[in-house]
C-alpha positions in Angstrom: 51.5 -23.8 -50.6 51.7 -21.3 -53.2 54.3 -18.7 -53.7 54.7 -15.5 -56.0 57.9 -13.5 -56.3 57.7 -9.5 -56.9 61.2 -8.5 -57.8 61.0 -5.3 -58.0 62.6 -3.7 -55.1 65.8 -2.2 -55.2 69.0 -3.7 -56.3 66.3 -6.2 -57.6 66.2 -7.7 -54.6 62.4 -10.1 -54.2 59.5 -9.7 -52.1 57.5 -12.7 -51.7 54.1 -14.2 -50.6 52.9 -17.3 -49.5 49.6 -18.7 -49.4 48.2 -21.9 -48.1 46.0 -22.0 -51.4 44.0 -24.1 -51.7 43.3 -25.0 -47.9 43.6 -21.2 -46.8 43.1 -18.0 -48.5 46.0 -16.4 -45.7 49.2 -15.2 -46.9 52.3 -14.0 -45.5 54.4 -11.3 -46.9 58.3 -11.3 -46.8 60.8 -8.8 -47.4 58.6 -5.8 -48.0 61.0 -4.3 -50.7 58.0 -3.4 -53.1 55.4 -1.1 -52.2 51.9 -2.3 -51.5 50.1 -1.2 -54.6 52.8 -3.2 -57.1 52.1 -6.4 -54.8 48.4 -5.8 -55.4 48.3 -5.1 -58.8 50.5 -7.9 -60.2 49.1 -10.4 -57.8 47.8 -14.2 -58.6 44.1 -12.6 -57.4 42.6 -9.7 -59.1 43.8 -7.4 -55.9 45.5 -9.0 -52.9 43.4 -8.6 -49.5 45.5 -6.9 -47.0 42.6 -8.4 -44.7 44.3 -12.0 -45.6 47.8 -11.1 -44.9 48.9 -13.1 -41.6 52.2 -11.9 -41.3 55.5 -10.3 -42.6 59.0 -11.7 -42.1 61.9 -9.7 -42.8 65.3 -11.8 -43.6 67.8 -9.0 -42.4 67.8 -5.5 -42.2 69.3 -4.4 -45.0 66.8 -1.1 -46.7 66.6 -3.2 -50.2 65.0 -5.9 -48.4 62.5 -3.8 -46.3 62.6 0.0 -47.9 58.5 -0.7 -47.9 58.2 -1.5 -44.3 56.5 1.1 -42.8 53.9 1.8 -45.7 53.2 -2.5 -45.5 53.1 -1.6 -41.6 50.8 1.0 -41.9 48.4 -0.9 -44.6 48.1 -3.2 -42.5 47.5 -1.2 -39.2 49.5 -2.6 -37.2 47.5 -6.1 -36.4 50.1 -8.8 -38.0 53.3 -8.7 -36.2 56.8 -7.8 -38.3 59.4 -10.4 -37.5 63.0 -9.3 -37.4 66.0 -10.7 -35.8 67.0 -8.8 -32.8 70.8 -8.1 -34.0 69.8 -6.0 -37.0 67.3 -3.9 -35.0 69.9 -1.3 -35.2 69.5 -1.4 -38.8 65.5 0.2 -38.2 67.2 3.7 -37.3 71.0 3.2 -38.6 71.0 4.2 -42.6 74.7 2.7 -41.7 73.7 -0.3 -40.6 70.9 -0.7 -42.6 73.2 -0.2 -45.7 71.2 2.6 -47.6 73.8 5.4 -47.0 76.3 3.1 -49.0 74.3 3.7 -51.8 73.8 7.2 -51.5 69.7 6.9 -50.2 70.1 7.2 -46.0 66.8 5.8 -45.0 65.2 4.9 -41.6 62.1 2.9 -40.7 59.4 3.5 -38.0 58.1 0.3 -37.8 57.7 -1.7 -35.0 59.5 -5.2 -34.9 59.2 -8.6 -33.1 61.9 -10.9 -32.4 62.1 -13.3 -35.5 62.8 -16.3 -32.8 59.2 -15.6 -31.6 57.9 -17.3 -35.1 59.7 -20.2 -34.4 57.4 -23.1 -34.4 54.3 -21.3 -34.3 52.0 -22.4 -37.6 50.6 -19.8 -40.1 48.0 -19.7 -42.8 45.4 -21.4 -41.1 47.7 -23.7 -39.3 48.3 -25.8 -42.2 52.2 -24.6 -42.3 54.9 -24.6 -39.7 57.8 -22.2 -39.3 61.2 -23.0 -38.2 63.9 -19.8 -38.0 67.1 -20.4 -39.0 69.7 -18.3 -37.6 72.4 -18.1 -40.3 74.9 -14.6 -39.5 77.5 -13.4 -42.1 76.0 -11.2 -44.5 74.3 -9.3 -41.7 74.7 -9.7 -37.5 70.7 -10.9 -37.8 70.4 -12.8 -40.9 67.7 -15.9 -40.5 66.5 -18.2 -43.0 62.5 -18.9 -42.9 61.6 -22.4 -43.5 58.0 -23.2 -43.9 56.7 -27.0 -43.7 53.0 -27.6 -44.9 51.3 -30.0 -42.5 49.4 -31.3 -44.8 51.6 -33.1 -47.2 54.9 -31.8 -45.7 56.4 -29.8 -48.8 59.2 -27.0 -47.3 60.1 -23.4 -48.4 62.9 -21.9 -47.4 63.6 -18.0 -47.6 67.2 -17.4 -47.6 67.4 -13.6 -48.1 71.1 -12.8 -48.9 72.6 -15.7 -47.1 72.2 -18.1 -49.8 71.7 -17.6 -53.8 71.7 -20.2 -56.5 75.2 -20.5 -56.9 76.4 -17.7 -54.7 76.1 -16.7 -51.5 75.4 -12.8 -50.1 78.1 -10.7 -49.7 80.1 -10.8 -46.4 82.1 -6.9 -46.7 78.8 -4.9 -46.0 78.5 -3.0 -42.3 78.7 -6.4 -40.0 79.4 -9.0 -42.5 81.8 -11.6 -41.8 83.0 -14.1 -44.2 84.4 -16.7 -41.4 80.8 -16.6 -40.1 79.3 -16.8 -43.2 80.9 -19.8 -43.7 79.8 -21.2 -40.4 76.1 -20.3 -41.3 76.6 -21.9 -44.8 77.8 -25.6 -42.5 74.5 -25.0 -40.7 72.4 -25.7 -44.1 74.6 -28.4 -45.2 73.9 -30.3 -42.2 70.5 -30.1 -42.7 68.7 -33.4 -43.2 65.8 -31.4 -45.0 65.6 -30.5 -48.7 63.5 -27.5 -49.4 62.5 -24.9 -52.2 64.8 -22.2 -51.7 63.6 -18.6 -52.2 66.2 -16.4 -52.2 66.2 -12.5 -51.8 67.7 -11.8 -55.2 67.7 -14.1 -58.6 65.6 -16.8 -59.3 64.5 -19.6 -57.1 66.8 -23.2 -56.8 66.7 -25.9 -53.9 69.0 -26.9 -51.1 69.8 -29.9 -52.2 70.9 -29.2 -55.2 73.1 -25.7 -53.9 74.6 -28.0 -51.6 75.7 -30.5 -54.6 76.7 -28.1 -56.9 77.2 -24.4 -55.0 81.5 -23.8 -54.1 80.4 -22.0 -51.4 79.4 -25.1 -49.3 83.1 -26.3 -50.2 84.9 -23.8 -48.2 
C-alpha cells in the first residue's frame, strides 16, 4: 500500500489517499478536506484519475474533515459510495453539529452518505486490502477509525481522524464530545492485538504501538 497526506484543509486538518500500488492503480480518498484540484496537482502521479478513485471515507463529521465533500461527490458523479457513520449524519445539514458555525463559517453538505459499518470487511483496491471500521465515539457521536490490512503481505493502516493524534487525542468539548467516552474509545485501541501505521486527521503520522507505549492518554 501507498499513502500520500494533503494537509491542507482547514484547521490543517489531512486528507489522505491510498493506493494498492504496485498491485492496483485504485485509490481511496479520505477526509475530503482539500479540494479536488490541490489533490490532483500535488499528487504522486502527474494528475490523479478520478476514474481510479474506489472510494471515500469520512472519519466524523466535523466541516474540516469534509468541507470538500460535495465537490469530491460531484467529481466523482456519484458512482463510489461516501462512508459516514450514521450518528454524525446530523452533522451533513447541522453547521452546529458539524462544528463550522463555531468557527464563524456555517456550512452544509448535499452529499449523499452510506453507513460507514457497510465498509466493514468488504476489500478495496482490487481486493488486495481489507477494511475493518472501528467505532471509537468521544470527539464526535460517530467517530470510527479505518483500518486497512493488505492481503498480500498483511501490512495495516489505520485512519484515526480526531480520535487519536501522536501524543494527543481529539478534543472531547466540541457539540457531542464526551471525554468519559473518549476514554472508553481510547481502551478499545489498547486492547487491540494489531499494530498498525496510524494516519491521523491532523499532525504527522506515528503507530499504535508506539502511542500506546508512550501516549498519557491511554493512561487515564
Amino acid at each position: 500500500m501507498r499513502f500520500c497526506c494533503f494537509p491542507y484543509g482547514p484547521l490543517d486538518s489531512n486528507l489522505y489517499t491510498l493506493s494498492g500500488f504496485p498491485s492496483s492503480d485504485k485509490l481511496i480518498v479520505v477526509d475530503p478536506s482539500v479540494s479536488v484540484e490541490k489533490v490532483q496537482s500535488e499528487s504522486f502521479d502527474d494528475r490523479l484519475d478520478l476514474s481510479c478513485v474506489e472510494a471515500v471515507f469520512i472519519t466524523h463529521g466535523h466541516y474540516d474533515h469534509m468541507c470538500f465533500v460535495d465537490e469530491w461527490y460531484e467529481a466523482l458523479g456519484g458512482r463510489v459510495p461516501f462512508y459516514l457513520n450514521e450518528k454524525d449524519y446530523a452533522a451533513i445539514k447541522d453547521p452546529k453539529a458539524n462544528c463550522s458555525s463555531d468557527f464563524g463559517m456555517p456550512q452544509t453538505f448535499s452529499f449523499i452518505p452510506e453507513p460507514s459499518f457497510i465498509a466493514g470487511g468488504k476489500t478495496f483496491l482490487d481486493g488486495t486490502v481489507k477494511c475493518r471500521v472501528i467505532n471509537t465515539p468521544g470527539h464526535s457521536p460517530g467517530s470510527v477509525c479505518y483500518m486497512f490490512e493488505s492481503l498480500e503481505n498483511g501490512e495495516k493502516v489505520m485512519f484515526t481522524g480526531d480520535m487519536l493524534f501522536a501524543g494527543s487525542v481529539g478534543r472531547s468539548d466540541l457539540y457531542g464530545g464526551d471525554m468519559d467516552v473518549m476514554i472508553d474509545s481510547m481502551k478499545i485501541l489498547k486492547d487491540m492485538k494489531d499494530d498498525a501505521v496510524v494516519l491521523p486527521g491532523h499532525g504527522p503520522a506515528t503507530s499504535l504501538r508506539k502511542e500506546i507505549r508512550t501516549n498519557p492518554f491511554f493512561r487515564l
